[in-house]
C-alpha positions in Angstrom: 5.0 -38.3 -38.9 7.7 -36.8 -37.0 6.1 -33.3 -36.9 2.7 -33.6 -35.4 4.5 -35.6 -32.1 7.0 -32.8 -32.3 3.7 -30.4 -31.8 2.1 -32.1 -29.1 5.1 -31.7 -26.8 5.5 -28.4 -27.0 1.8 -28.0 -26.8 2.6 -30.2 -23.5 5.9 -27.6 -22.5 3.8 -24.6 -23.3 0.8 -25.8 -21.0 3.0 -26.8 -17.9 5.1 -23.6 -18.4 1.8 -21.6 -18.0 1.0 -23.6 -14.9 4.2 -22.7 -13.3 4.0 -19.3 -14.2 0.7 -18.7 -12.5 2.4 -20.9 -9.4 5.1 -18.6 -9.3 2.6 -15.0 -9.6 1.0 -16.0 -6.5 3.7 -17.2 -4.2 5.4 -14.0 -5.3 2.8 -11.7 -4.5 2.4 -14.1 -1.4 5.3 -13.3 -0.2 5.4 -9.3 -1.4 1.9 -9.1 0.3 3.0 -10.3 3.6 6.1 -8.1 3.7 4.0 -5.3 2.7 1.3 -6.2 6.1 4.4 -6.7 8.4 6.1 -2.9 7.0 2.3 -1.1 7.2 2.3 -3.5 11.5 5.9 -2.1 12.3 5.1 1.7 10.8 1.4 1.7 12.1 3.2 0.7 16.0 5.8 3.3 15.5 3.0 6.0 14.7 0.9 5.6 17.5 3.7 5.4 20.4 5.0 9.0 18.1 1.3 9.8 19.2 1.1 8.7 22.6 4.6 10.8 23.6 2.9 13.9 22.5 0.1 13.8 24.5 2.1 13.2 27.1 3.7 16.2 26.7 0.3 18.1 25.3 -2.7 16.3 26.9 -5.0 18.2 24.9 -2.8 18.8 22.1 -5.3 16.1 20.6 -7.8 18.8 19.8 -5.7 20.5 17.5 -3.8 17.8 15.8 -6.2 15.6 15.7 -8.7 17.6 13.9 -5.8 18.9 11.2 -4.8 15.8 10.5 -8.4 14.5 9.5 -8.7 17.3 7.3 -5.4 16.6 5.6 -5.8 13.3 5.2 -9.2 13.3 3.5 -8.1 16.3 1.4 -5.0 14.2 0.6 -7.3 11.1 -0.3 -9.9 13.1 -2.4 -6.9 15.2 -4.1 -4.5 12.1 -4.9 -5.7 8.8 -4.0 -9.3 8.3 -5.0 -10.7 5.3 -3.8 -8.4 4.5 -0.8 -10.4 6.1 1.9 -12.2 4.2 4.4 -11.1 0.3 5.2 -10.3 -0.8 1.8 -12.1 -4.4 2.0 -15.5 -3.0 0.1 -13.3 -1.6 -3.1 -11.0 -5.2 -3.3 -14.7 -6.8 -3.1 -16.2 -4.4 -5.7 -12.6 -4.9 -7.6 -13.9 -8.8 -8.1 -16.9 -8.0 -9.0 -16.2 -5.9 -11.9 -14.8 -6.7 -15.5 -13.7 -3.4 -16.9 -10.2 -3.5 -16.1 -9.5 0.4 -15.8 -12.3 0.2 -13.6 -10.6 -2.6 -11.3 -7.8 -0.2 -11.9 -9.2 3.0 -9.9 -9.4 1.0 -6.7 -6.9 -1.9 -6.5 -3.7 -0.3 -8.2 0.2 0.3 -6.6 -0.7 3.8 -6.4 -3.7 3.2 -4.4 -1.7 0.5 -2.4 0.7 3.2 -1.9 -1.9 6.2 -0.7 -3.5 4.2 1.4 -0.4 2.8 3.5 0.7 6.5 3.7 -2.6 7.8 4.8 -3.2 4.9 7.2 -0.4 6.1 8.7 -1.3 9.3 8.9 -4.6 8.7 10.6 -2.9 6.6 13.4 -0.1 9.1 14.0 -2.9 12.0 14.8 -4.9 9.6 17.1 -7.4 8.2 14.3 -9.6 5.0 16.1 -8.6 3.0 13.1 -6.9 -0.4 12.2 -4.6 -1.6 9.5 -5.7 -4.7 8.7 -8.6 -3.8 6.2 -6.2 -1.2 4.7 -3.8 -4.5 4.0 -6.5 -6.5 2.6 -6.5 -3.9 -0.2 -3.1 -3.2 -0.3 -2.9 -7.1 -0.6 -5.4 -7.2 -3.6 -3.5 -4.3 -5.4 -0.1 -5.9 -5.1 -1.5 -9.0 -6.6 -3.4 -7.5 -9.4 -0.6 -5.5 -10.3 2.4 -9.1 -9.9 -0.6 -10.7 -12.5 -0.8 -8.4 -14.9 -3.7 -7.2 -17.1 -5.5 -10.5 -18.0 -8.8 -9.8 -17.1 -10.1 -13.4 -16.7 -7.4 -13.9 -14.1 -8.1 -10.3 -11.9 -10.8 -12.1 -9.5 -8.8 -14.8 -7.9 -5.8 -12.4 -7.7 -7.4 -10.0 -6.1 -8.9 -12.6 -3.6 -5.5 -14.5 -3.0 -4.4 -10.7 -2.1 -6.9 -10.0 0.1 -6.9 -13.4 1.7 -2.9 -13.3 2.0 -3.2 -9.9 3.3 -5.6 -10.9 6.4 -3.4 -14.2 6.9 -0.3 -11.9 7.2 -1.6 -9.1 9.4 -3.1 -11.3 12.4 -0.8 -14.0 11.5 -4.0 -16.7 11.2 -3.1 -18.3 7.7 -6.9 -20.4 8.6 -8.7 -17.2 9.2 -7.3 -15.9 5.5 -8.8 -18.6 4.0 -12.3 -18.3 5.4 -12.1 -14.6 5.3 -11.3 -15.3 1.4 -14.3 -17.8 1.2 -16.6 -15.9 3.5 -16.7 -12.9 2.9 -14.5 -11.8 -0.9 -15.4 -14.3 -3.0 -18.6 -16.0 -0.5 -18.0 -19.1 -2.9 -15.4 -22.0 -2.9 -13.5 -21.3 -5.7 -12.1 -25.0 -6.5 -10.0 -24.5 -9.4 -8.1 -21.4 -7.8 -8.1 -22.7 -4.1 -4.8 -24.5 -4.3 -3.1 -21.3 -6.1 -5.1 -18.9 -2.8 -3.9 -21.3 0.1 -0.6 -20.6 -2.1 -0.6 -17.2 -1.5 -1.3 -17.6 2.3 1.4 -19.7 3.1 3.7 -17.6 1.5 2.4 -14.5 3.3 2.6 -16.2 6.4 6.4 -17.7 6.5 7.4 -14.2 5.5 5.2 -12.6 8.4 6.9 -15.5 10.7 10.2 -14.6 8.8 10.4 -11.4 10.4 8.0 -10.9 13.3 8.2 -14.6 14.6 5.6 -17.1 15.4 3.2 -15.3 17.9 -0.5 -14.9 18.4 -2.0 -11.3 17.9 -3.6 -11.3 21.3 -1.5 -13.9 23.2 -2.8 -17.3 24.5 -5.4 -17.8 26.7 -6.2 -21.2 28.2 -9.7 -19.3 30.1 -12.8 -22.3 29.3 -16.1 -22.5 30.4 -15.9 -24.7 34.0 -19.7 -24.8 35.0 -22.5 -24.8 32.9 -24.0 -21.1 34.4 -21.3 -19.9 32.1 -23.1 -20.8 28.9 -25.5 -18.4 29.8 -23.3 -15.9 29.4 -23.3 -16.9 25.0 -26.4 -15.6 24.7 -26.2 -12.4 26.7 -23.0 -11.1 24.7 -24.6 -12.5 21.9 -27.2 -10.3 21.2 -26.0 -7.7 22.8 -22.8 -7.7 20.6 -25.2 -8.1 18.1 -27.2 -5.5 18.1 -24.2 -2.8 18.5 -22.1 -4.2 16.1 -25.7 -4.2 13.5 -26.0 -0.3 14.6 -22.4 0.5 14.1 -23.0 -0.5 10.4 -26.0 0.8 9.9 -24.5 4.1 10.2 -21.3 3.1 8.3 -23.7 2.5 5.1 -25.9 5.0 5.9 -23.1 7.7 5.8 -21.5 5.9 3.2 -24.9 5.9 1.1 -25.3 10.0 1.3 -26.7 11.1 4.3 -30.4 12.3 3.5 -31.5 15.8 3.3 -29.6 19.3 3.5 -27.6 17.5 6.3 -26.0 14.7 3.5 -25.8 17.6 0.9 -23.6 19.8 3.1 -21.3 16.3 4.3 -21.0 15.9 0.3 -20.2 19.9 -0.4 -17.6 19.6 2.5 -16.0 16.4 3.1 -12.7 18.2 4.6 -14.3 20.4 6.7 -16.9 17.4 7.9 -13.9 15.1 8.3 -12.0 17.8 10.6 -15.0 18.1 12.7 -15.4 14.0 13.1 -11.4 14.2 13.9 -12.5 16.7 17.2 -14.9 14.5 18.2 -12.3 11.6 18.1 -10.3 13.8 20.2 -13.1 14.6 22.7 -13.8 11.0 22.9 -10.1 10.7 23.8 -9.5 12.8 26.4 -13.1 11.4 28.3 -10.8 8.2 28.0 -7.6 9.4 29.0 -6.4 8.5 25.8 -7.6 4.9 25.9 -9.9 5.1 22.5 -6.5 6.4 20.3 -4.9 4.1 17.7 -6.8 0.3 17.1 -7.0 -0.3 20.1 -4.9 -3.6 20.2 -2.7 -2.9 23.3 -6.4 -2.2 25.4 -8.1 -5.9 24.3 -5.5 -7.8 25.0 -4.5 -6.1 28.4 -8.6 -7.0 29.1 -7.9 -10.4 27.9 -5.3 -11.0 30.2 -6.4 -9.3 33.0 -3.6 -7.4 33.1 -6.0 -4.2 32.8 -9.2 -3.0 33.9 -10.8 -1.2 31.2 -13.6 1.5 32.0 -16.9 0.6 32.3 -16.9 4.0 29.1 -14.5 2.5 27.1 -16.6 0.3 25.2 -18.9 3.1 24.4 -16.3 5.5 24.0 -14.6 2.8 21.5 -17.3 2.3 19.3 -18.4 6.2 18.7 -14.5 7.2 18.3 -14.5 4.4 15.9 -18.1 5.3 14.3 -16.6 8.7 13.6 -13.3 8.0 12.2 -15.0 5.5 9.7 -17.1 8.0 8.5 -15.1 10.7 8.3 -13.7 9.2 5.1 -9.9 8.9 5.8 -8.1 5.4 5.1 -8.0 3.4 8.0 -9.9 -0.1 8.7 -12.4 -1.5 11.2 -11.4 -4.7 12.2 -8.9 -4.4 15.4 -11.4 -1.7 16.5 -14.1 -3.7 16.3 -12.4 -6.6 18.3 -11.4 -3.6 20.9 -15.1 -2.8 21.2 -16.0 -6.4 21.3 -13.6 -7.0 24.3 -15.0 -3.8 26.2 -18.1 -5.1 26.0 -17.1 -8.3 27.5 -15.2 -6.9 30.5 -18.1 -4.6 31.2 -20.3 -7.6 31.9 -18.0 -9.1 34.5 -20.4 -8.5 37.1 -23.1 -10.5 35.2 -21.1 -13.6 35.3 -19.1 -13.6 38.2 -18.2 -17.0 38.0 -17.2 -17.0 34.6 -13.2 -16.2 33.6 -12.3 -12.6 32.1 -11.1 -14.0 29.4 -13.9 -16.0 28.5 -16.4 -12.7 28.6 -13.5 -10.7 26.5 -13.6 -13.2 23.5 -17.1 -14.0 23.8 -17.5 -10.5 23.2 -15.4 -10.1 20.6 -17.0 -12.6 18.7 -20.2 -11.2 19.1 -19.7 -7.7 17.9 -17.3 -8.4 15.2 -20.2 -10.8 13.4 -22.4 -8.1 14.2 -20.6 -5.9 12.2 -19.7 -7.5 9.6 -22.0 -10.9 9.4 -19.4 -13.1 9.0 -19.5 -15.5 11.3 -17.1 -18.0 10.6 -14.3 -15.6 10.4 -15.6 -14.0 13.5 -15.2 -17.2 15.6 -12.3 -18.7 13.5 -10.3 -15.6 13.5 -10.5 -15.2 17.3 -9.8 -18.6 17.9 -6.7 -18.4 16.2 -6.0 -14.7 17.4 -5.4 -16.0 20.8 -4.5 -20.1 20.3 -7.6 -21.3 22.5 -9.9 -24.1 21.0 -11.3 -24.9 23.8 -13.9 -22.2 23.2 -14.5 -23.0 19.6 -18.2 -24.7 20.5 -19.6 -21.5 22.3 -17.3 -18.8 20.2 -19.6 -20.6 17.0 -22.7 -20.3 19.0 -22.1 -16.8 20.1 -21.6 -15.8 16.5 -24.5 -17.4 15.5 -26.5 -15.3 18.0 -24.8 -11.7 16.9 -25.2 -12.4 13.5 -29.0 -12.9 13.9 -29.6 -10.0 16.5 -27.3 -7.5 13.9 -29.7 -8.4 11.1 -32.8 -6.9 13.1 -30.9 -4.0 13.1 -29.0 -3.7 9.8 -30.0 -6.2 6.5 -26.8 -6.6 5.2 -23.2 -7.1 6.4 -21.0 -3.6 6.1 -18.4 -4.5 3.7 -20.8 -5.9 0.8 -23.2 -2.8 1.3 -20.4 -0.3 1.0 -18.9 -2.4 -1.8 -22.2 -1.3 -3.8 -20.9 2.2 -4.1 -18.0 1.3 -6.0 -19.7 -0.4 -8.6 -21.9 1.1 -11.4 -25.3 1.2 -11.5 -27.4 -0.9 -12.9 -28.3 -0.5 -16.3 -32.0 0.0 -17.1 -34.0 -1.6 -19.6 -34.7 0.3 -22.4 -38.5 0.7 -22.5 -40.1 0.4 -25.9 -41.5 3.4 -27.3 -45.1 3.7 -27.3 -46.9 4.0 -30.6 -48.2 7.3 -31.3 -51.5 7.8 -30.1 -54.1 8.1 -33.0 
């Protein structure tokens, strides 16, 4: 009689020992993951002020090194770290989605977490218009896989507490994380794993806070909308935001589809040689700007936000092709603090519009815009600006203006840019076999 009870309670201490062990797999890689973001912040600051003293001393130095050090790093990429190039949110996406695990293992692995750190460096340190945070989204997702282990059934919501943790821990918004992970990774509420994924995030954050301290990424702002002519202002940026941010991915996916024609066959033939040219036309864009379009552009937005700086009426423009080329180009490097550079360009250029209306107001407005537009997200776009700079007074017309520039992006491009690039990472379809015909008589 004795046996059977004996059973049930290790049954009992062998089901709550499993509980604790996946509790204890994602506050670990939550708080490996956020170490990781704040190393790949510190290094990716270093790297660009290495970059600004030398065109200091070279002001057109930028035309050589920048150039070279496209080349190398795709060549690098193709040579040794397939699958890291480009912002790294579309393979952890893709990673979810599939359920061959050496599959999952080409694009969210230590090795790739470890090529595309070094390589995001690299782009930055030769003047690359990329970010970082997209690049920790899948470093994020590797770690994670990798702390789990090889159950297959469990991959998914690792990789998605990585990714999540990973944006939580590089813009410090533990709220944005979450919506980025329910948004746009998984676009689901995963119930059973959501306590385990807010896990993660916390952990990420405190060690983000441990080290870099409780700040916003661009600063508070206490700007608000004081008369009601300033509305009108939501859906100006709106759409204009919009429609940019819809053309910018259009020709992400469209160069990361295979450009048509002899054109796409030489680009595939020559991706070093294409790369170097797209790194002189980063530097060209560069030196127009006097070397405002460099690096991700943080420094510029949040100098706009505050009014500390008046940015050119080309910067924007500038911004967004500088950015256009480096994505395409195929080196590692992400899209989203250039993307909220362009965004707050775009808002500073239409101070004259709205004279009455506060800077700062204009500058999130339009970073809001034409980060939905890019990526057709729009909660994270309005949540993770919100949070960015600690204002909630604009939360009302931040929603509305996302809203807007997700609507005016899909008249330009059908699908958001992370999901269609994810595509190319995944096997095709499998085609029905079609019965053969009877022979004819």
């Amino acid at each position: 009689m004795k046996l059977p009870e004996f059973s049930r309670w290790n049954r009992l201490i062998f089901v709550q020992s499993r509980r604790w062990q996946r509790r204890l797999i994602f506050v670990a890689g939550g708080l490996t993951v956020g170490a990781a973001a704040v190393a790949l912040a510190l290094a990716s600051d270093f790297v660009q002020v290495q970059f600004r003293h030398f065109l200091a001393v070279a002001p057109y130095g930028g035309l050589i090194v920048t150039p070279l050090g496209f080349g190398l790093a795709v060549y690098l990429t193709k040579r040794y770290f397939p699958n890291a190039g480009g912002s790294g949110i579309p393979q952890a996406i893709a990673a979810r989605a599939l359920t061959d695990q050496a599959e999952r293992a080409k694009l969210v692995s230590i090795r790739v977490a470890v090529g595309k750190v070094l390589l995001t460096l690299l782009g930055l340190l030769v003047g690359a218009s990329t970010g970082r945070e997209g690049p920790t989204v899948q470093v994020g997702a590797s770690i994670m896989s990798a702390i789990g282990g090889m159950s297959a059934k469990r991959q998914p919501g690792l990789i998605l507490a990585g990714a999540a943790a990973g944006v939580a821990a590089a813009f410090n918004t533990p709220l944005a994380g979450i919506v980025f992970g329910i948004e746009e990774m998984s676009r689901s509420f995963e119930v059973r794993a959501s306590g385990l994924i807010i896990g993660a995030i916390i952990a990420a954050g405190l060690t983000s806070l441990a080290f870099l301290g409780n700040y916003t990424y661009f600063g508070t702002t206490t700007d608000l909308m004081a008369h009601w002519g300033d509305w009108l202002a939501v859906p100006v940026i709106g759409v204009i935001g919009g429609l940019l941010g819809g053309l910018f991915s259009r020709v992400l996916i469209l160069f990361g589809r295979g450009f048509p024609g002899r054109a796409g066959r030489w680009v595939k033939a020559h991706p070093v040689f294409f790369a170097t040219l797209c790194g002189l036309g980063v530097a060209l864009c560069g030196i127009v700007s006097g070397g405002a379009v460099d690096g991700t552009g943080y420094s510029q937005a949040r100098a706009a936000l505050h009014g500390s700086e008046t940015l050119s009426a080309f910067y924007a423009p500038l911004k967004l092709i500088a950015t256009a080329l480096s994505s395409i180009s195929g080196i590692p490097g992400g899209i989203f603090a250039p993307s909220l550079s362009v965004g707050a360009g775009i808002g500073a250029d239409l101070v004259s519009l709205f004279p009455t209306t506060p800077v700062g107001v204009l500058v999130l407005l339009g970073m809001v815009s034409y980060f939905t537009g890019v990526v057709q997200a729009p909660i994270t776009g309005f949540v993770i600006v919100s949070e960015m700079t600690d204002n909630h007074g604009l939360v009302v017309p931040l929603m509305l203006t996302a809203v807007i520039a997700q609507a005016a992006s899909k008249l330009v491009c059908k699908e958001g840019v992370y999901h269609a690039l994810a595509k190319n990472f995944m096997p095709p379809p499998r085609q029905k076999e079609l019965p053969i015909p009877p022979p004819s008589a």
